[in-house]
C-alpha positions in Angstrom: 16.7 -95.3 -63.1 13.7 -92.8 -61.6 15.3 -89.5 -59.6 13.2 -88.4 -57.3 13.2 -84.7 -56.0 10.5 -85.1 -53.6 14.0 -85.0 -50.5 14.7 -82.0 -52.2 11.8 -80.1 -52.9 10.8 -79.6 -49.5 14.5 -78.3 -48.7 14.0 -76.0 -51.1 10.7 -74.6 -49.7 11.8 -74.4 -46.0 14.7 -72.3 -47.0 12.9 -70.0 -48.9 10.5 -69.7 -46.0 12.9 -69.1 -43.8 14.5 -66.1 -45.9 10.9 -64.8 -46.5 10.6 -64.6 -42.6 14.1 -63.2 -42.5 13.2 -60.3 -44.7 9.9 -59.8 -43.2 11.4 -59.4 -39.5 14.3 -56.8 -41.2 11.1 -55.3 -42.8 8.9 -54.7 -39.4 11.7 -53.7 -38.0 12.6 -51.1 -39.8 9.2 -50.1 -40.2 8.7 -49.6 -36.5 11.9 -47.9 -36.2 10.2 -45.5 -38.5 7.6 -45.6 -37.0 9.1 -45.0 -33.7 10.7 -41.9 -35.2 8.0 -40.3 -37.1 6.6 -40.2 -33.8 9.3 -38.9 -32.5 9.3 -36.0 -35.6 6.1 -35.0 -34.8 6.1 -35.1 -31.0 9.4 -32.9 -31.1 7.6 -30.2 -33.9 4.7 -30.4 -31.6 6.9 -29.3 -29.0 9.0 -26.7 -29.8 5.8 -25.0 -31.8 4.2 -25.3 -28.4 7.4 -23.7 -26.6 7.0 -20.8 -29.3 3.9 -19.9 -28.3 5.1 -20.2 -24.2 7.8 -17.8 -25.1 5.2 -15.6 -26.5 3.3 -15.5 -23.5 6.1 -15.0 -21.6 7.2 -12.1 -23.3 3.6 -10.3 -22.3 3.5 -11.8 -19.1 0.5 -13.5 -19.9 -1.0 -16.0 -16.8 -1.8 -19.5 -17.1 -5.8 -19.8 -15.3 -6.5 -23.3 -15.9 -4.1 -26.6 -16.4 -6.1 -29.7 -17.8 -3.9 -32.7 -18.0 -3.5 -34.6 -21.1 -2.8 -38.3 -21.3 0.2 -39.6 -18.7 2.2 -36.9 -19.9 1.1 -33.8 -20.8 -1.1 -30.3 -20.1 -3.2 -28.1 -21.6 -2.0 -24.6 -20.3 -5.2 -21.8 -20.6 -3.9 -18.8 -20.3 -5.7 -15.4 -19.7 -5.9 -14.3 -23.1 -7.7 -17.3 -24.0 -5.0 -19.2 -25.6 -4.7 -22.7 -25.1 -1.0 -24.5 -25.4 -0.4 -28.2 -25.3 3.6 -29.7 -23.9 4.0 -33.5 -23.6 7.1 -34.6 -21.4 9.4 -37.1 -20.5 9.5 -39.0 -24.0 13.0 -38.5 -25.9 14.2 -40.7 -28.8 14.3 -44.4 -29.1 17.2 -45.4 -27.1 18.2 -42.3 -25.1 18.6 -38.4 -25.4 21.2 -37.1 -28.2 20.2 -33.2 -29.1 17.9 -31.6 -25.9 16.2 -29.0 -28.0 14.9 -25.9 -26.0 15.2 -21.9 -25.3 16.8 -19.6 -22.8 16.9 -16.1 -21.5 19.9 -14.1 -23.4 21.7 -10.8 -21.6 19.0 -8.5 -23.4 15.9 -10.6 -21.7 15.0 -12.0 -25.0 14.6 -15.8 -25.3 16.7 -17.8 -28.0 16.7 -21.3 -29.3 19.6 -23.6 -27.6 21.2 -27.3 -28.9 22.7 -29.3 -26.1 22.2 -25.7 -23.5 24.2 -23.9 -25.8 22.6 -20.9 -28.3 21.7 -22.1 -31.7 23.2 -20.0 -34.2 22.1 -19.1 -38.0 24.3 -19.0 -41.2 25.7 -16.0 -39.8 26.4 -16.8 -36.9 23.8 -15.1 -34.7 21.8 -16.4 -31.9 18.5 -17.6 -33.3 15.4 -15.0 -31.4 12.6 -17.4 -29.8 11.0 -14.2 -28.6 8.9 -11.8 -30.9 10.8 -8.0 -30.5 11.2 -4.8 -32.5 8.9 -5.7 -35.3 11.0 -8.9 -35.8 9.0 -12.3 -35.8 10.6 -15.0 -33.7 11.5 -18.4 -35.6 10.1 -22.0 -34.3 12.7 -25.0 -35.8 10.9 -27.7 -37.4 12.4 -31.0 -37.7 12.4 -34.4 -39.8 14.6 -37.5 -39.8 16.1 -38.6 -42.4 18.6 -41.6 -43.7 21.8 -38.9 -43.4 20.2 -38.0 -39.4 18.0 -35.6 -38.0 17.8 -32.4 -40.2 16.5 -28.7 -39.0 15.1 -25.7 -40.7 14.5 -22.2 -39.3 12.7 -20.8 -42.2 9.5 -22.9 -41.5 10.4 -26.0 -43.5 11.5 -25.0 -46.8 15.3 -25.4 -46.4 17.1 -27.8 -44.2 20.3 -28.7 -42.8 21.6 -31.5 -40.8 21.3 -31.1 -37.1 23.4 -34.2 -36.0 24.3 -37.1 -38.3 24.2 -39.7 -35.3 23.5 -43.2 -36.9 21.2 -44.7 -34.4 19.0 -41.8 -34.6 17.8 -41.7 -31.2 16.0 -38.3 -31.1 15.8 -35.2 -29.7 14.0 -33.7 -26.6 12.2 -30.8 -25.4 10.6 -31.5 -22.0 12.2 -33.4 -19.3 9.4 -32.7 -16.6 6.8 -30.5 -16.0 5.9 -29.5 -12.3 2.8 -28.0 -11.4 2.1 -26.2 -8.4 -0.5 -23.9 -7.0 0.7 -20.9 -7.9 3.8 -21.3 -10.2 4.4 -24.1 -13.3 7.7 -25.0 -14.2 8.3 -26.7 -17.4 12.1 -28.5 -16.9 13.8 -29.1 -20.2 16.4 -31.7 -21.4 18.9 -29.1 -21.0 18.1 -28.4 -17.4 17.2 -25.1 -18.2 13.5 -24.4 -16.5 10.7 -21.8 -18.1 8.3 -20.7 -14.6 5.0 -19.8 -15.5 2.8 -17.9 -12.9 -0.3 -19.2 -13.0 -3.3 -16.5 -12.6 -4.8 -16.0 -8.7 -8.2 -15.0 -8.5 -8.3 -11.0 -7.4 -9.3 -10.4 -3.8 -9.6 -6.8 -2.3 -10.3 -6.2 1.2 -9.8 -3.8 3.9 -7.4 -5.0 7.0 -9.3 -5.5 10.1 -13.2 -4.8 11.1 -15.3 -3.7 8.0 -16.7 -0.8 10.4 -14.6 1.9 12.4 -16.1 3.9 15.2 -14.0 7.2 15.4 -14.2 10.2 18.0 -13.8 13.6 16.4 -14.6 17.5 17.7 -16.0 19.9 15.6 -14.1 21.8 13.2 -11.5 19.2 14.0 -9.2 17.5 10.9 -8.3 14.2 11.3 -6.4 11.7 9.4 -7.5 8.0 9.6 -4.8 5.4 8.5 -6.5 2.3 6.9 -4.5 -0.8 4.5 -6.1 -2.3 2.0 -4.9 -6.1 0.8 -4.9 -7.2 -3.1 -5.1 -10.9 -3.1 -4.2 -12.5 -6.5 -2.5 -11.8 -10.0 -3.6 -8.2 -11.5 -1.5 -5.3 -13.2 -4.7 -3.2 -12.9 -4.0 -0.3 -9.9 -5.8 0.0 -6.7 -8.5 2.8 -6.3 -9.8 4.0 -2.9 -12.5 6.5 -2.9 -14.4 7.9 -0.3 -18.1 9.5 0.2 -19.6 10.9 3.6 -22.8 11.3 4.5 -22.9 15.1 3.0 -21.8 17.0 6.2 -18.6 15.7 6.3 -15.5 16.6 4.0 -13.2 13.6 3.2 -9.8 12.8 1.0 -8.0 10.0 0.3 -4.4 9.1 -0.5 -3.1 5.3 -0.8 -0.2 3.8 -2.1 -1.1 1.7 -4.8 1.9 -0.8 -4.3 1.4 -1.5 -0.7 -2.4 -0.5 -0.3 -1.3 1.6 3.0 -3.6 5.2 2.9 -4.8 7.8 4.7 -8.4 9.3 4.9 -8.3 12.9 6.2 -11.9 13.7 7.7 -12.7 17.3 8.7 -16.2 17.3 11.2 -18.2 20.1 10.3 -18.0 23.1 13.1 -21.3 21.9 14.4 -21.1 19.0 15.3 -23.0 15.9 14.0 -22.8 12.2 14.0 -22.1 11.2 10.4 -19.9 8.3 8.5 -17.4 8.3 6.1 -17.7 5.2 3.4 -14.4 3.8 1.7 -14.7 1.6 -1.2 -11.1 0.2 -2.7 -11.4 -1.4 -6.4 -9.0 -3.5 -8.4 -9.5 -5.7 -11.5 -13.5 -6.1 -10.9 -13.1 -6.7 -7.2 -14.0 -4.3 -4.4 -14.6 -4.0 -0.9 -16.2 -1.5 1.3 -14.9 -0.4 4.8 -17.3 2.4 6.9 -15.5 4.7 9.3 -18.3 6.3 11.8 -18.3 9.0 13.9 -18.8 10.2 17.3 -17.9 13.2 19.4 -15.2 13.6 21.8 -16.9 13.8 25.5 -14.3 15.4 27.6 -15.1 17.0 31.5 -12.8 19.4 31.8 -11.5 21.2 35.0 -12.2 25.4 35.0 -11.1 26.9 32.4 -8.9 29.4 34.7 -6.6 27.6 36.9 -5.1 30.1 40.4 -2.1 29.5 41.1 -0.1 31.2 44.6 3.1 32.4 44.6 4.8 30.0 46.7 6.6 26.5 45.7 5.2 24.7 48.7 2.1 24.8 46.9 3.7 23.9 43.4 1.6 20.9 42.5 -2.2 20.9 42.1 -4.4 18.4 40.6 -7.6 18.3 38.8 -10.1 16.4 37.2 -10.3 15.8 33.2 -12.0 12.6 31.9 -12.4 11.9 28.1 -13.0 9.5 25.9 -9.9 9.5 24.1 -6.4 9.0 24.4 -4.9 12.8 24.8 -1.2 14.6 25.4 -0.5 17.4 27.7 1.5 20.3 26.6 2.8 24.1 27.3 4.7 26.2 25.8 8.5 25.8 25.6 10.2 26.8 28.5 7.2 27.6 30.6 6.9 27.8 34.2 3.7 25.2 34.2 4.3 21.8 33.3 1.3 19.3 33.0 1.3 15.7 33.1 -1.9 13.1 31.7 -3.1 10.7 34.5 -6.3 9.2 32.8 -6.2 6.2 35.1 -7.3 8.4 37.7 -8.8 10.8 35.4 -6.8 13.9 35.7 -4.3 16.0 35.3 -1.2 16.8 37.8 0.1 20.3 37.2 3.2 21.8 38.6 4.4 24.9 38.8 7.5 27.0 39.6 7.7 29.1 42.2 6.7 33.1 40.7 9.6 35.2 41.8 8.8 38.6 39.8 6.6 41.3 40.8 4.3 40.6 37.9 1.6 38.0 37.9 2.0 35.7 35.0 -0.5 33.5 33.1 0.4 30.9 30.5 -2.0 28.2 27.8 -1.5 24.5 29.1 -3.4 22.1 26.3 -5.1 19.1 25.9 -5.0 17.7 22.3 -5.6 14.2 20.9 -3.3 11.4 20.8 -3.6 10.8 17.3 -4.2 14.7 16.4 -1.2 16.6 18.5 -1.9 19.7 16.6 -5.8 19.9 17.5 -6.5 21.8 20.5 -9.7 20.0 22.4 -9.1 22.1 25.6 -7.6 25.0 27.2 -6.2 25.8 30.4 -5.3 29.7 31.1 -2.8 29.0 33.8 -2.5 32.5 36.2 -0.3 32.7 39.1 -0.4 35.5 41.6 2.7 38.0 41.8 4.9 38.8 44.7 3.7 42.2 44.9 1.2 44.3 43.5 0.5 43.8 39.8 -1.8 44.1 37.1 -2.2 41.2 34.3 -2.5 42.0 31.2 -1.7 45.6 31.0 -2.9 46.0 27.2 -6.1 45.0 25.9 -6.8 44.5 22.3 -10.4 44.3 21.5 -12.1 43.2 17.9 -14.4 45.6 16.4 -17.4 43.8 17.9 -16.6 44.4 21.3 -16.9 42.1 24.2 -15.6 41.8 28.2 -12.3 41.4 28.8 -11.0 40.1 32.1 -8.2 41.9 33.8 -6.6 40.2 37.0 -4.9 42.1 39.8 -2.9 41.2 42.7 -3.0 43.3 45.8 -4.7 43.4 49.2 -7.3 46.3 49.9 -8.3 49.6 48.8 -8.2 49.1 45.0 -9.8 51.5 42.9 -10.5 52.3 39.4 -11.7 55.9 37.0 -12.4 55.3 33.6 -12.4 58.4 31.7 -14.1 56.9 28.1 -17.5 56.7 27.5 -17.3 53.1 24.9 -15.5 51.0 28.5 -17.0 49.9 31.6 -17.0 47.7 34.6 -18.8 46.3 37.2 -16.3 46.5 39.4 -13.6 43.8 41.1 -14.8 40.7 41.9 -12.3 38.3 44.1 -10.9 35.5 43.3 -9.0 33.0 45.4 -5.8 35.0 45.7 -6.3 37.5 42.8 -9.1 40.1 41.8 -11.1 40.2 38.8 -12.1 43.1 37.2 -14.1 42.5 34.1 -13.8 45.3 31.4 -16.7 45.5 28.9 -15.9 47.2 25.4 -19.0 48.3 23.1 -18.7 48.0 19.5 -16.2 49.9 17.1 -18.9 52.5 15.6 -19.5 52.4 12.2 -16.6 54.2 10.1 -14.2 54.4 13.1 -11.1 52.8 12.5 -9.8 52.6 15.8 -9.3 54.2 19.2 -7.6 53.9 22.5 -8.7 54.1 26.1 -7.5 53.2 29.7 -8.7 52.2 33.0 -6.7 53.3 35.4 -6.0 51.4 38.4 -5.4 53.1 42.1 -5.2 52.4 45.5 -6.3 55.2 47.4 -5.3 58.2 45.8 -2.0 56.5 44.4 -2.6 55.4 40.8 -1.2 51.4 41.1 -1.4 50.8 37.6 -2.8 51.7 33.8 -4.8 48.9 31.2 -5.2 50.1 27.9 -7.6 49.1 25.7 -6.9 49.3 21.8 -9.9 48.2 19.4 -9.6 48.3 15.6 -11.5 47.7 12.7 -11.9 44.3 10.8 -11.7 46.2 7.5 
C-alpha cells in the first residue's frame, strides 16, 4: 500500500512559515524599539551637551542675537560670542516620561545637574556642578540604554552606572517646551524648572527731546543745563557724554551712567557772544549728538535808582521790567522793600514800609534767573528819603583807581558843602525827586601811597549838618 505525504508536507511548510513570520515580527520589533531608543540616546546626549554649553553662557551673561528654527522642534540659539547652540523639545521616551533630566540654580548661584527636579549627586554625595567656577570644569552626563536600563556617567563616558532600571525603558527628557519671545527665551524643562535667556537688543542712544536747544545766558553768567540721555538695547559698556563749544565758551559735563540724567554747566564769556555748545553721548558703537545754542538775555530794566518818600500812603510803586526769561525777585532778609514779578504785565510791583528813623535808608532788590537764583541779571538800589535831615552813606570807600561816588541827602534849603583835600571834588547838589545828589569825585591813589582819608563836610548855613568820609586804599 502507497503513503502519500503530499497532505502533510504542505502542513508542514505553512507552519514553518508561520513561525518564520512570528520570529521576524519579534525581530522588527525589537529592532525598532532599538531603534526608537538609540534615538532616544542620542537625542538626550545631544541635549544635555547643548544645556552645558547654555549653562556656560549663562554664567557670562552671554546674549542670544539670532534664533533660527530647526525642524518642528528645535532652535539654533547665536549668541554674541559667536557661539551657536542647538535644543530640540517636546520628544521624551517611547511611551511616556520616566527620568526628566535637567539643571537648576543652587543657594551659591551655581547651576547643578537635577533627576526627577531633585540635585544629582556623585559617589560622594555632592551636588554634581553644571556651571564652570573656581578653576573647576563643569560635568555634562552622557547616557546609553542598555538591557539592565538606562545607564549614566559623569566622567565623559568611561564609567557608568545605572540611572533607573525601569523595564519598559521609556526614556528620559530634557526640554518640555521652548518659548520664544522678543526679548526673553525660555527654555521649560521636564522638571518644570525654566532657564530665561535675554536675547541681545540692538544699542540705541539718543538724547530726550529736540536734537537742538536754544538757551538764553548773560555774560560772565554760569549756567547748568539738565539734559537725559536714553540707552536702548542690551550693552554692559558705560555711557559717555562729552561736550565741545564753539571755543569762547567753557563747558563740563556730569551724567549718571545708570539712568543717563546729566548736567552741562556752561559759563558765557564776559563779552558776550552767540556761541553753541555740542553734546555727543556714546555707548557700545552708538552715539548721538544734541546742540545747545545760545542767546543773550534781553531785559528793559527800570532806573537803576528807585526814590522812595517817607510816607506809607505811598508804599507801593510799580515799574516796568520786560525780559526774555523767566526771572525771581528778591531782597535781602528782613528788608523794608519787598518786590514782587508781574511779567504778564511786564513789571515789577514794589512795596515799601513806611521809613520811621531819621536816617535815609537804601537797600539792593534783584532780579535773577529762574533757573540760575544765584546770578544777578539786574540791580535795583532802593533809597527812601528820611524823616529828617540826613546824609546817606556817611563813609565812602574808594578803590585805588578812583571814581564818583554818589552821596544822597535829605533836607530842604540852604545846604552847603567845604572840602578841605585837594585829591575830592564835586560839582555840587543836584536834586532829585525828594532827595539831593551830590556826586563826590575821587582821583587816583598816587603811586606808592597806601592809603588816605578825607571828608566833605556837609552844612547848612553856618551849621555843619553832617560829615562823609572818604577812605581809599591800595590794591596791593
Amino acid at each position: 500500500m502507497r503513503r502519500s505525504f503530499l497532505g502533510v508536507v504542505p502542513v508542514t511548510l505553512a507552519l514553518l512559515s508561520s513561525c518564520t513570520g512570528m520570529v521576524q515580527s519579534d525581530l522588527d520589533q525589537t529592532h525598532e524599539k532599538l531603534t526608537a531608543l538609540q534615538e532616544l540616546v542620542n537625542n538626550a546626549n545631544q541635549n544635555l551637551s547643548s544645556l552645558q554649553q547654555l549653562v556656560a553662557e549663562l554664567d557670562d551673561s552671554h546674549t542670544v542675537s539670532a534664533v533660527s528654527p530647526v525642524g518642528e522642534n528645535g532652535y539654533d540659539l547665536s549668541f554674541r560670542d559667536g557661539k551657536v547652540v542647538r535644543i530640540s523639545y517636546g520628544k521624551n521616551g517611547v511611551d511616556g516620561i520616566v527620568h526628566p533630566l535637567g539643571v537648576k540654580l543652587g543657594k551659591d548661584g551655581l547651576y547643578y545637574w537635577t533627576v526627577d527636579g531633585e540635585f544629582m549627586t556623585d559617589a560622594d554625595g555632592n551636588p554634581v556642578r553644571a556651571s564652570a567656577s573656581d578653576g573647576k570644569d563643569a560635568i555634562a552626563p552622557v547616557l546609553k540604554a542598555t538591557e539592565e536600563g538606562w545607564m549614566i556617567s559623569l566622567d565623559g563616558g568611561n564609567t557608568f552606572n545605572i540611572l533607573t532600571t525601569d523595564e519598559e525603558m521609556k526614556g528620559v527628557g530634557v526640554f518640555k517646551n521652548a518659548i520664544v519671545d522678543p526679548d526673553m527665551i525660555r527654555l521649560v524643562q521636564w522638571s518644570e524648572d525654566t532657564l530665561k535667556i535675554a536675547r541681545y537688543v540692538p544699542v540705541h542712544v539718543s538724547f530726550s527731546g529736540q536734537p537742538r536747544d536754544t538757551v538764553v545766558i548773560c555774560g560772565g553768567e554760569t549756567l547748568q543745563i539738565p539734559f537725559e540721555v536714553l540707552v536702548e538695547g542690551d550693552t554692559k559698556d558705560p555711557l559717555v557724554v562729552t561736550s565741545g563749544t564753539d571755543g569762547t565758551y567753557f563747558s563740563e559735563v556730569k551724567v549718571d551712567a545708570k539712568t543717563g540724567a546729566g548736567l552741562v554747566t556752561v559759563t558765557a564769556p564776559v563779552d558776550f557772544t552767540e556761541g553753541y555748545t555740542i553734546l555727543s553721548a556714546t555707548c557700545d558703537g552708538a552715539s548721538a549728538l544734541k546742540m545747545i545754542v545760545f542767546q543773550p538775555r534781553v531785559t528793559k530794566p527800570a532806573d537803576a535808582v528807585i526814590f522812595v518818600p517817607v510816607g506809607k500812603d505811598e508804599g507801593i510803586r510799580s515799574f516796568s521790567y520786560d525780559a526774555n526769561f523767566d526771572y525771581v525777585v528778591s531782597s535781602k532778609e528782613g528788608s523794608w522793600a519787598t518786590a514782587l514779578p508781574n511779567p504778564e504785565e511786564k513789571k515789577v510791583v514794589f512795596q515799601f514800609e513806611e521809613n520811621t528813623s531819621p536816617e535815609i535808608r537804601m537797600c539792593e532788590i534783584t532780579v535773577s534767573p529762574k533757573n540760575n537764583p544765584n546770578f544777578v541779571v539786574t540791580t535795583f538800589n532802593v533809597i527812601q528819603a528820611s524823616s529828617e535831615r540826613s546824609v546817606y552813606p556817611r563813609k565812602i570807600e574808594a578803590p585805588a583807581e578812583g571814581g564818583v561816588f554818589d552821596v544822597w541827602l535829605t533836607a530842604s534849603t540852604g545846604l552847603a558843602y567845604e572840602i578841605r583835600y585837594d585829591w575830592i571834588s564835586t560839582p555840587g547838589f543836584i536834586p532829585e525827586s525828594d532827595f539831593v545828589r551830590l556826586p563826590i569825585h575821587v582821583d587816583p591813589l598816587p603811586e606808592g601811597v597806601e592809603s588816605r582819608t578825607g571828608t566833605v563836610d556837609i552844612k547848612r548855613g553856618s551849621t555843619y549838618f553832617n560829615q562823609i568820609t572818604i577812605v581809599q586804599k591800595s590794591s596791593k
